[in-house]
Structures are given as structure tokens and as C-alpha cells.
C-alpha positions in Angstrom: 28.7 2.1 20.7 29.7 -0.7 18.0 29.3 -3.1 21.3 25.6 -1.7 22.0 24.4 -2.1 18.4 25.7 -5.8 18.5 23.2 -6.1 21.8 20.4 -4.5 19.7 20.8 -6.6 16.8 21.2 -9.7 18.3 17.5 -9.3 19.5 16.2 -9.5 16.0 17.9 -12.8 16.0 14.9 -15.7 16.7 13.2 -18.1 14.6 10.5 -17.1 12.0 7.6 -19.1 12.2 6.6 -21.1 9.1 3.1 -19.3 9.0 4.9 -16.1 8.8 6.4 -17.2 5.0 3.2 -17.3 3.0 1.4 -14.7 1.2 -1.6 -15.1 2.5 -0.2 -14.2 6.2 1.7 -10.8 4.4 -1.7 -9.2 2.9 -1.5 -6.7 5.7 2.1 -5.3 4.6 1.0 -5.5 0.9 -2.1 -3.6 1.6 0.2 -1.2 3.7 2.4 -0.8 0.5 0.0 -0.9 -2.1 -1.9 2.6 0.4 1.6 4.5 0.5 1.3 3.8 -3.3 -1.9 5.6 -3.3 -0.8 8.3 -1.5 2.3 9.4 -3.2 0.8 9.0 -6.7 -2.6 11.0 -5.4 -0.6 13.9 -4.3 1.3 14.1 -7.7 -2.0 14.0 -9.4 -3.6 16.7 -7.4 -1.2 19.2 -8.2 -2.5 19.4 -11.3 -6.1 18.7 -11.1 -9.0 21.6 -11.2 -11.9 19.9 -9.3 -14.2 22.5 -11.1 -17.0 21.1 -12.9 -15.6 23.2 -15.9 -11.9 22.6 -15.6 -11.4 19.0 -14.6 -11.8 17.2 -18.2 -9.2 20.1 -19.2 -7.0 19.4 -16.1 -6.8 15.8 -17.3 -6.2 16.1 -20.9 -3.4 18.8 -20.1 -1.7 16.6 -17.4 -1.8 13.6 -19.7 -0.2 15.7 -22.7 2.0 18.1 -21.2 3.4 16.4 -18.0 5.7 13.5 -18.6 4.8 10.3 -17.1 1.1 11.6 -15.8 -0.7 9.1 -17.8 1.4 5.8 -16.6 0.8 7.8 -12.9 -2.9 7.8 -13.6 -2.8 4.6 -14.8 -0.8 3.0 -11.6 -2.8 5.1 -9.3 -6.4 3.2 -11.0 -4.8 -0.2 -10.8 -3.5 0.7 -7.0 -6.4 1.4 -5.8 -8.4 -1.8 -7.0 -5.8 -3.8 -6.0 -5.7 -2.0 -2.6 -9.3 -2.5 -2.0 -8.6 -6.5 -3.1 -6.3 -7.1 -0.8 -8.5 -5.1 1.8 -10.9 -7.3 1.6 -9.0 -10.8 1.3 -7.2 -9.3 4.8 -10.7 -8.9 6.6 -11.6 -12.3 5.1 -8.6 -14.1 6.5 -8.6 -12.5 9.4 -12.7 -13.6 10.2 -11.5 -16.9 8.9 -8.9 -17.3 11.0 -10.5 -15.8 14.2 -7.3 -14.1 14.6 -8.1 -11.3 16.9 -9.6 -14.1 19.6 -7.9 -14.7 22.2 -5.9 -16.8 23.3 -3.6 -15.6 20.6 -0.5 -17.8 19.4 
């Protein structure tokens, strides 16, 4: 078994390309992050939202008094999202810039 792992691992061994160290070349795992983010804080936030025209101020003020950490989870969840939407659109930029998706590819 021990021998088989080796065999497996040994695959991941090859030379990263220089490219593949900047930031600009990562904006697709950060957006990828960044949209987990979103998810997980948008699921704790809906379990104690009302979507009704007359209970969602209430919803909100309750959630942001009585549940710990709902406001900094409100707050991360706002600043997620415009940074997700950033780094959406610098991805599609790069990506049109870059031709990427023509072939051939390198």
C-alpha cells in the first residue's frame, strides 16, 4: 500500500511553471474561495432571516442583537460578495486578454 502511495505521489512531482506563481494567473482559485465564502456565510444568514415584507427589518435587527457574531457575518458576507464579483470580472478580463481559451493552448 505504502509502495503504491509513493507511485501516486511521485506524479505530483514536475516543475511549476513561472506563470503559474503570480496572482494574476490564481484569480480563478480566489474567486473559487471567495464563492464557498459566500455560500457558507449565506446559509448561516438565512436561518434567521424572514423574507416577509413585514418581518425582514425585524429579522435583521434580532440577528444582529441576539445572535453572536451575525453582524461581523453580515459584514464578511457584504464585503465577499463585492470582492467576489471583482475578481469575477478581472478573471473574464484576463482571460479575453490573454486569449486563453484559443487554441493552441500552452
Amino acid at each position: 500500500m505504502l509502495k503504491k502511495t509513493n507511485s501516486i505521489l511521485k506524479k505530483l512531482d514536475y516543475p511549476v511553471p513561472k506563470h503559474a506563481n503570480t496572482i494574476l494567473y490564481m484569480f480563478g482559485g480566489i474567486s473559487l474561495s471567495a464563492f464557498l465564502m459566500l455560500i457558507l456565510s449565506g446559509i448561516f444568514l438565512s436561518q434567521v432571516y424572514s423574507p416577509t415584507p413585514d418581518g425582514a427589518h425585524a429579522s435583521i435587527l434580532y440577528s444582529v442583537t441576539h445572535i453572536p457574531f451575525a453582524d461581523f457575518v453580515r459584514t464578511l458576507h457584504f464585503w465577499v460578495a463585492t470582492l467576489f464579483a471583482f475578481l469575477l470580472v478581472c478573471q473574464l478580463a484576463i482571460v479575453f486578454i490573454t486569449v486563453s481559451s484559443k487554441n493552441p493552448r500552452r
